[in-house]
Biotite code that builds the C-alpha atoms (Angstrom):
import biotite.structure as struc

atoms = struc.array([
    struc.Atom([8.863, -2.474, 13.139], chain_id="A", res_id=1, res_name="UNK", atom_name="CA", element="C"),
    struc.Atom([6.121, -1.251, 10.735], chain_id="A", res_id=2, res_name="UNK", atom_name="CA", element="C"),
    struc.Atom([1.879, -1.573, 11.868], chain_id="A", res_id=3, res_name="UNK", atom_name="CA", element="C"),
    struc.Atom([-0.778, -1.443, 10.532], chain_id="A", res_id=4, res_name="UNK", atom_name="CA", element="C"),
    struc.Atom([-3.063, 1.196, 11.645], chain_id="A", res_id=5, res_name="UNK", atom_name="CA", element="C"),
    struc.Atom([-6.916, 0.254, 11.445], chain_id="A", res_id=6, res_name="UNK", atom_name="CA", element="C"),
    struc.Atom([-9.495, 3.313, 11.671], chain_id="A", res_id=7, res_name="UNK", atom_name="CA", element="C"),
    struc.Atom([-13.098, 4.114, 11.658], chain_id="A", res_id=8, res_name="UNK", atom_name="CA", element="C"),
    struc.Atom([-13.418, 6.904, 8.898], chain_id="A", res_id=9, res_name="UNK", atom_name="CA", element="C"),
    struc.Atom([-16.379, 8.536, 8.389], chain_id="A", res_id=10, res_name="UNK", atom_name="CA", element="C"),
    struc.Atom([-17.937, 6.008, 5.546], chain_id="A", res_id=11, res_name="UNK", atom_name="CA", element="C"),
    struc.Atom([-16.157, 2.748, 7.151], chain_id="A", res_id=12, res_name="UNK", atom_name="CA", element="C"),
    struc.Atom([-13.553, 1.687, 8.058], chain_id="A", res_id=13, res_name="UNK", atom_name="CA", element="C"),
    struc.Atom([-9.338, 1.664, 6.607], chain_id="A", res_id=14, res_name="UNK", atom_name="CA", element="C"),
    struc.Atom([-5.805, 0.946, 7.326], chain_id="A", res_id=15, res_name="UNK", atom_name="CA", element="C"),
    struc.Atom([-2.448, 2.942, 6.948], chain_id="A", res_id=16, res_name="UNK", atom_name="CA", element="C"),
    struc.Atom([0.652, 1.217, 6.726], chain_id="A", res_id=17, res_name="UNK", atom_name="CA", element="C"),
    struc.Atom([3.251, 3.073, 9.290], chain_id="A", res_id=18, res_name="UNK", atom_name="CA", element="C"),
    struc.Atom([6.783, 2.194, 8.529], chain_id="A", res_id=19, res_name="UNK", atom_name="CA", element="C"),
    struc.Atom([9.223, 1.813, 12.448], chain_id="A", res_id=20, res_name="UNK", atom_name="CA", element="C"),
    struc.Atom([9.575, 5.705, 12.239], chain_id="A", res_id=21, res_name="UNK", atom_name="CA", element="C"),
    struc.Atom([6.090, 6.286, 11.976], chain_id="A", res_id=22, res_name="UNK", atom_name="CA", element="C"),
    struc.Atom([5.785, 7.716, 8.552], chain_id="A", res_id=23, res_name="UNK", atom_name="CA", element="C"),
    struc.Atom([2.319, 6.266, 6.038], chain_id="A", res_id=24, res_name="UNK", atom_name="CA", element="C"),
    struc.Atom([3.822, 4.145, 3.410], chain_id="A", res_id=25, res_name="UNK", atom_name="CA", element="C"),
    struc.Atom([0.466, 2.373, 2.098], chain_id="A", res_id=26, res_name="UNK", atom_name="CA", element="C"),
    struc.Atom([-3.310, 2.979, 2.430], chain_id="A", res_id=27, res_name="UNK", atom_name="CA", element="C"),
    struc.Atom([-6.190, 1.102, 2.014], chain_id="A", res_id=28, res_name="UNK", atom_name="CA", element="C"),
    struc.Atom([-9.453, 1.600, -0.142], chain_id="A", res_id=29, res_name="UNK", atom_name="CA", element="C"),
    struc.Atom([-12.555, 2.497, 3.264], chain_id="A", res_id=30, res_name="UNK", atom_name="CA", element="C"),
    struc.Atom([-13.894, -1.072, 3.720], chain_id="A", res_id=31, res_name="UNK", atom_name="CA", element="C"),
    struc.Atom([-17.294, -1.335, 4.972], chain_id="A", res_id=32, res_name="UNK", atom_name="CA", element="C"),
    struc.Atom([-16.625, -3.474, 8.240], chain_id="A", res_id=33, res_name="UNK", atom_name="CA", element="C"),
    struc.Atom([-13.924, -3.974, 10.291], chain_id="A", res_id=34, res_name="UNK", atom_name="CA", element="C"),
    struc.Atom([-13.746, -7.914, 9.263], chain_id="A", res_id=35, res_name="UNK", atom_name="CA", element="C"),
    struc.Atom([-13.356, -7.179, 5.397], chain_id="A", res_id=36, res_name="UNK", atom_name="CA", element="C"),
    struc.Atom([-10.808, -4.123, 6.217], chain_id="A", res_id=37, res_name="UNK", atom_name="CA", element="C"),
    struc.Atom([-8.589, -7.287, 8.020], chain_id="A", res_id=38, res_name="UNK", atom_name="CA", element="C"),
    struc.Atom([-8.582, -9.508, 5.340], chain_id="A", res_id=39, res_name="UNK", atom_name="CA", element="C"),
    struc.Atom([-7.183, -6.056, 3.208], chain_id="A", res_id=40, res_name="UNK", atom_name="CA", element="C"),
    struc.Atom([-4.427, -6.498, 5.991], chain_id="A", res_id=41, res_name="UNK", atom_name="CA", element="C"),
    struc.Atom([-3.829, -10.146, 5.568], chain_id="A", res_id=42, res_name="UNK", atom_name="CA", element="C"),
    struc.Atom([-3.654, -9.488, 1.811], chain_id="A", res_id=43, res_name="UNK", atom_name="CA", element="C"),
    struc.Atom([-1.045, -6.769, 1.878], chain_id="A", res_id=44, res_name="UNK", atom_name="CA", element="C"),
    struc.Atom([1.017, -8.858, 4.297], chain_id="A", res_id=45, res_name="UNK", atom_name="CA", element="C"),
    struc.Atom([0.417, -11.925, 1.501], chain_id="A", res_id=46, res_name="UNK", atom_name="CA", element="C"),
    struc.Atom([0.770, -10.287, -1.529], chain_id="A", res_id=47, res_name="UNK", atom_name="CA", element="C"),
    struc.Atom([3.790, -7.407, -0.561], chain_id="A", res_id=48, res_name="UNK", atom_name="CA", element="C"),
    struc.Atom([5.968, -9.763, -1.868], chain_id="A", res_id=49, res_name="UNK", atom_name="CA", element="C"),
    struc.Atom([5.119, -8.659, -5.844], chain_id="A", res_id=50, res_name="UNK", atom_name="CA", element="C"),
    struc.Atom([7.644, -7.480, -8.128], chain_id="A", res_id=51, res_name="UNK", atom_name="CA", element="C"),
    struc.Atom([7.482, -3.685, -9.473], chain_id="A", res_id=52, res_name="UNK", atom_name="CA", element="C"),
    struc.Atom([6.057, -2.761, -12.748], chain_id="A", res_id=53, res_name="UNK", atom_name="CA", element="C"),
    struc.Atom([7.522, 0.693, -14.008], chain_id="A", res_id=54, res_name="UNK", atom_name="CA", element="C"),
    struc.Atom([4.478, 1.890, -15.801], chain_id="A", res_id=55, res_name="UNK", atom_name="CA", element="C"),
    struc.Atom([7.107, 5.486, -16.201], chain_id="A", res_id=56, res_name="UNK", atom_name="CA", element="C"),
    struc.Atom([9.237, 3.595, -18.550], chain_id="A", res_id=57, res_name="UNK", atom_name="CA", element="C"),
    struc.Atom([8.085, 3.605, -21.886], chain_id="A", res_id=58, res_name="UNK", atom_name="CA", element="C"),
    struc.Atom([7.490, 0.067, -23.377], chain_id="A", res_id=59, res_name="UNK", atom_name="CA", element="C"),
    struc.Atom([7.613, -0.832, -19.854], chain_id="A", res_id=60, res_name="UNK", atom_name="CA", element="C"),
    struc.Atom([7.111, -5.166, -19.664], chain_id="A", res_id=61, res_name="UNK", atom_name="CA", element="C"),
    struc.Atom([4.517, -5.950, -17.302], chain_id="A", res_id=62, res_name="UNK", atom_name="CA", element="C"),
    struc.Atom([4.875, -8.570, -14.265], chain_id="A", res_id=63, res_name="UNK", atom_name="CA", element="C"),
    struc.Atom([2.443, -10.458, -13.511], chain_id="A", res_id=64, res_name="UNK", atom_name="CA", element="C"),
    struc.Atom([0.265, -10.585, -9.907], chain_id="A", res_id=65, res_name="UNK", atom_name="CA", element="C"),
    struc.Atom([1.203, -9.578, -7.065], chain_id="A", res_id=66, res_name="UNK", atom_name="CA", element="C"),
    struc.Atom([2.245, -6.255, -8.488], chain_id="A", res_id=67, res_name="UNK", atom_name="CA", element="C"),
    struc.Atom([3.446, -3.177, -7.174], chain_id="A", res_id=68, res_name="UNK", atom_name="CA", element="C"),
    struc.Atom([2.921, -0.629, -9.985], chain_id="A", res_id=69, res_name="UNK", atom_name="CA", element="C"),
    struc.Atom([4.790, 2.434, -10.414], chain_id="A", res_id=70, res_name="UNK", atom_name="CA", element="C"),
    struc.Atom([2.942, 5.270, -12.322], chain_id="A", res_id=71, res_name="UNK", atom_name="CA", element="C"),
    struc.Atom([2.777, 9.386, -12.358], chain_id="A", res_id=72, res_name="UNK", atom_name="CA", element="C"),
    struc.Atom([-0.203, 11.195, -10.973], chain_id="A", res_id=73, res_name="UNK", atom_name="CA", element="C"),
    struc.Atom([-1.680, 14.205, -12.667], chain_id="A", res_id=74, res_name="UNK", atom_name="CA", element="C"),
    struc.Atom([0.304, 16.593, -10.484], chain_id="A", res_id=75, res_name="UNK", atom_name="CA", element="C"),
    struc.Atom([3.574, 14.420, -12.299], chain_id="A", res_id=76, res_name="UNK", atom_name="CA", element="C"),
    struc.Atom([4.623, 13.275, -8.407], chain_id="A", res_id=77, res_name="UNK", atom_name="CA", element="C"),
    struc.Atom([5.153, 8.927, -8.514], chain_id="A", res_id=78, res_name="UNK", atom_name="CA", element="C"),
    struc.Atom([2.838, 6.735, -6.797], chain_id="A", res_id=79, res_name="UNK", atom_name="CA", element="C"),
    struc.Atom([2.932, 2.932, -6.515], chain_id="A", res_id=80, res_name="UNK", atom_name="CA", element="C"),
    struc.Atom([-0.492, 0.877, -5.745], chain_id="A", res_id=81, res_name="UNK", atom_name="CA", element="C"),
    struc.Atom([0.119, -2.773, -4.514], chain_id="A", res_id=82, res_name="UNK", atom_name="CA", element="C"),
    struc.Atom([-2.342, -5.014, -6.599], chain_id="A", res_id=83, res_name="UNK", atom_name="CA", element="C"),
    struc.Atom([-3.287, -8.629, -5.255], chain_id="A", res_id=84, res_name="UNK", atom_name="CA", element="C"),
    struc.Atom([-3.228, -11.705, -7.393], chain_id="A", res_id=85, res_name="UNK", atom_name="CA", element="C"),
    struc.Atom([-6.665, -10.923, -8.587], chain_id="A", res_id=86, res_name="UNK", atom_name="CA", element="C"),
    struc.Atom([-5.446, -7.767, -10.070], chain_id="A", res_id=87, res_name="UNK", atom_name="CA", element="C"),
    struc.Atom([-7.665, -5.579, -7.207], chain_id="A", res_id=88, res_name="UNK", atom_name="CA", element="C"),
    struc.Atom([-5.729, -2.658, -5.693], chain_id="A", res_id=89, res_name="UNK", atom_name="CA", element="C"),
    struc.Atom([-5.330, -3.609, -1.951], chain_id="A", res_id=90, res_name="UNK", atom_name="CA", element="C"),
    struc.Atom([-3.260, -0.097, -0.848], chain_id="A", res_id=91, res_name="UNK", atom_name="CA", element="C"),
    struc.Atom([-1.787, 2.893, -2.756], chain_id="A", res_id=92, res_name="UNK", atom_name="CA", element="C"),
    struc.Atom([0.706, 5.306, -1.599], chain_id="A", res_id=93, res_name="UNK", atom_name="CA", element="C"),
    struc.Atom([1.238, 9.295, -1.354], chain_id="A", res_id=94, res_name="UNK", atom_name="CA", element="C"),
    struc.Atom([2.752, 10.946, -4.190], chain_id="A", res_id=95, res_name="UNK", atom_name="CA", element="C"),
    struc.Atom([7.026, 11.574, -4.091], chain_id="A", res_id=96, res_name="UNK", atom_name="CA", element="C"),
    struc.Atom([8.419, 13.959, -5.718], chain_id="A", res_id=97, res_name="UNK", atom_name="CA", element="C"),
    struc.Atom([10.975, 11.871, -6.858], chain_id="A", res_id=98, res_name="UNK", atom_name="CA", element="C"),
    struc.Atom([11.188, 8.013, -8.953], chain_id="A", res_id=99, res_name="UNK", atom_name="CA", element="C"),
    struc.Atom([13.890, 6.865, -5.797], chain_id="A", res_id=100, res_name="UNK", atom_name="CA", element="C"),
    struc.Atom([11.726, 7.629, -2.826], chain_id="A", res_id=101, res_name="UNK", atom_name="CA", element="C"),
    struc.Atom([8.620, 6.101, -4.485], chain_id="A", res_id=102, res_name="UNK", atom_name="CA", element="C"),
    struc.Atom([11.071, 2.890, -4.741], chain_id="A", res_id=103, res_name="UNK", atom_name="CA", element="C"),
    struc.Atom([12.055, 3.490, -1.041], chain_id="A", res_id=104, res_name="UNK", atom_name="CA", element="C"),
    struc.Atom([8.572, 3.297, -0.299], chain_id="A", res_id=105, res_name="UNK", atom_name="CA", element="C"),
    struc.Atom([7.639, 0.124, -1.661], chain_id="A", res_id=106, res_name="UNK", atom_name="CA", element="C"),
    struc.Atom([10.829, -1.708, 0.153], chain_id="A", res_id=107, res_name="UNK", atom_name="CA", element="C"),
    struc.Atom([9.619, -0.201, 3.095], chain_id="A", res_id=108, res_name="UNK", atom_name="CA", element="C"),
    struc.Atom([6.260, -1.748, 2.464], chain_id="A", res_id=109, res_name="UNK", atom_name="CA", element="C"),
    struc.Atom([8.358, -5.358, 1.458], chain_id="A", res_id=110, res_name="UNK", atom_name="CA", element="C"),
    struc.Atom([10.083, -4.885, 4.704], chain_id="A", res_id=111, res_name="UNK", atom_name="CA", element="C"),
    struc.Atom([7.425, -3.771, 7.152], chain_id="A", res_id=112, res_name="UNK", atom_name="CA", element="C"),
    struc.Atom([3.868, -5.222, 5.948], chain_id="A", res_id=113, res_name="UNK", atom_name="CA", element="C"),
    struc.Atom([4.950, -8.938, 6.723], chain_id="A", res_id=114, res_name="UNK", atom_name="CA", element="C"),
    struc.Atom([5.421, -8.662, 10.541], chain_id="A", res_id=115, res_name="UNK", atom_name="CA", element="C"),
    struc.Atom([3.741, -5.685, 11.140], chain_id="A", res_id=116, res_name="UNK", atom_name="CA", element="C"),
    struc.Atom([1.495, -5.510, 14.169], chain_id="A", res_id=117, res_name="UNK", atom_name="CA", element="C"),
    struc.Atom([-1.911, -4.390, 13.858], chain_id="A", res_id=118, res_name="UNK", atom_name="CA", element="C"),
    struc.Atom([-3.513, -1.258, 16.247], chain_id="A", res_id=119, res_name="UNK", atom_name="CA", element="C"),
    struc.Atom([-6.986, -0.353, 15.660], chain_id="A", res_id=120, res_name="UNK", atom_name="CA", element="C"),
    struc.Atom([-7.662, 3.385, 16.399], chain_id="A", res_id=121, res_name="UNK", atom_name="CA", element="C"),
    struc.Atom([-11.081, 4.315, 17.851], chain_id="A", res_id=122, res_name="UNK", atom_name="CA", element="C"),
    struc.Atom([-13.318, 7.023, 16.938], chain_id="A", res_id=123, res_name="UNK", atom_name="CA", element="C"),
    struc.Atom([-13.193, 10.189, 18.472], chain_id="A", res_id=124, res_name="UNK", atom_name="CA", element="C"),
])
């Protein structure tokens, strides 16, 4: 079972997405309380439900909000960034290496963001 890990940083506050095994499959923009970085939870658990966009694909079609979009990085790894129906990015991924794992990742986020629990993380 996936959570959602909530944590002061050292400008506000964020979440990581931890798939069952542990592993950071999404992260969040720093929010600047703790109130508006829960509602960035509640929309990833809303919106998680999007269809993918291939932006690697030439003449790719897009799909309209929720979206998870797949695109390249400047270091050529794949990253996906889950957009909400207003078309704001609500949590990005790391880069893979390789097209497959960055579509593992997003059914990892499908699969785990729904039910996932939330833990907040204190300060050290």
């Amino acid at each position: 079972m996936g959570k959602f890990i909530v944590k002061e940083t050292k400008t506000g506050i964020k979440f990581d997405l931890k798939a069952g095994n542990g592993e950071i499959i999404a992260t969040s923009e720093v929010y600047s309380s703790e109130a508006a970085c829960l509602k960035g939870v509640d929309s990833v658990r809303r919106n998680s439900v999007g269809e993918v966009e291939d932006q690697t694909v030439e003449g790719y079609t897009p799909v309209k909000h929720p979206k998870f979009e797949v695109y390249t990085d400047k270091a050529g790894e794949y990253r996906f960034r889950l957009k909400a129906k207003n078309g704001e990015i609500i949590a990005v991924s790391e880069g893979y290496k390789s097209k497959a794992s960055c579509f593992n990742g997003i059914e990892s986020v499908k699969k785990n963001a729904p039910e996932a629990s939330i833990e907040k993380v204190e300060a050290k």
